[in-house]
C-alpha positions as CSV (number, residue, x, y, z in Angstrom):
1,X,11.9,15.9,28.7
2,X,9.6,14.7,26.4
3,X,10.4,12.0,23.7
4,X,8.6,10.9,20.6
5,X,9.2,7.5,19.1
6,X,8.0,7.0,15.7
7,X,6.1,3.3,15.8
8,X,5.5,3.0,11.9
9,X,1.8,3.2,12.3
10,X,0.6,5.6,9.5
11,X,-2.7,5.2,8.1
12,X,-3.8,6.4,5.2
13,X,-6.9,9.2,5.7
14,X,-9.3,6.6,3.5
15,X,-8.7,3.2,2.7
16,X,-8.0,1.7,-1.2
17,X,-10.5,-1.1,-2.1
18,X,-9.4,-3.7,-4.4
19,X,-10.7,-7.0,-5.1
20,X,-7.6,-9.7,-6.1
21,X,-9.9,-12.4,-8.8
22,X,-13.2,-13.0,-7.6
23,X,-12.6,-12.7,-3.7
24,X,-14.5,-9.9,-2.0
25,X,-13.3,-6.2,-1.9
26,X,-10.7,-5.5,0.9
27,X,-9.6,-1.9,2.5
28,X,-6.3,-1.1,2.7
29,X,-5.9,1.4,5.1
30,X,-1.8,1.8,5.4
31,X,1.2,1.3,3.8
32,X,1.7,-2.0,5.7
33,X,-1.4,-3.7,4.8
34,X,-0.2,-2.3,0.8
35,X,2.9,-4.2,1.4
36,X,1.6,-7.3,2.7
37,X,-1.0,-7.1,0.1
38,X,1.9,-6.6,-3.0
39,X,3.8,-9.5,-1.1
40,X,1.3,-11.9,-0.8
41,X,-1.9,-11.1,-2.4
42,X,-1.0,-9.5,-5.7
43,X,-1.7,-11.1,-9.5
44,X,1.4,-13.0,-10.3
45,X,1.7,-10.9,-13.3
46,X,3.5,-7.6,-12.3
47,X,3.8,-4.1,-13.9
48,X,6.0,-1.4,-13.7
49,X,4.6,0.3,-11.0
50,X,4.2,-3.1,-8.5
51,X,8.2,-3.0,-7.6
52,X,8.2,1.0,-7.3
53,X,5.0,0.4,-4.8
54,X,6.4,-2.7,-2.8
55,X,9.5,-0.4,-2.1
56,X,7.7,2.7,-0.9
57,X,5.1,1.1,0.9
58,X,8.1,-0.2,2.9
59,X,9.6,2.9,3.4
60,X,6.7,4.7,4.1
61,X,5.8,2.2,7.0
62,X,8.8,3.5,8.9
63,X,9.0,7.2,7.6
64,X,5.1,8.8,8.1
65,X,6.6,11.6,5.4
66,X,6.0,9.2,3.1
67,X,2.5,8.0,3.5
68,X,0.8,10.4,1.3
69,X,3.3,9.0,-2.1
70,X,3.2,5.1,-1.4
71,X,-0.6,5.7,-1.5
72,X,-0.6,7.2,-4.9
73,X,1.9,4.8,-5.7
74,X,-0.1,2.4,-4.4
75,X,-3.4,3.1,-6.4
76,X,-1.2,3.7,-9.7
77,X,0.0,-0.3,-9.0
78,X,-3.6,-1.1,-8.2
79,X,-4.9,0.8,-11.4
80,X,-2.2,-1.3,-13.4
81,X,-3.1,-4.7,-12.2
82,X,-6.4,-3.6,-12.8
83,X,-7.8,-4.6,-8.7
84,X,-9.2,-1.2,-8.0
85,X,-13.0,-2.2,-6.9
């Protein structure tokens, strides 16, 4: 028998670039690296869309069915906070 564990690695199919001030442009590449970003990286100053991001990003790192939304959720929180590169 033959069984499939679910590690919580998906990757997004391309990356998001966003530059956070002045620092270089960064990749992120999956919905972890999204969520670490919005935890620790993001502008102080927070829109609408940051919570609705932070929490599917989370999800998304445990349920790959998810991936595809937290990414566009993910670039509509970028878009907001105006760090798309």
């Amino acid at each position: 028998m033959n069984i499939i564990f679910n590690t919580g690695e998906g990757h997004w199919p391309e990356p998001i670039y966003l530059r956070i001030g002045y620092g270089m442009p960064e990749a992120i590449r999956s919905p972890k690296e999204a969520h670490s970003h919005l935890l620790f990286r993001w502008p102080a100053i927070r829109g609408e869309k940051y919570s609705s991001a932070r929490s599917l990003c989370l999800e998304a790192d445990v349920d790959p069915l998810l991936c595809e939304k937290a990414r566009t959720v993910f670039i509509e929180a970028c878009i907001e906070a105006s760090v798309l590169d």
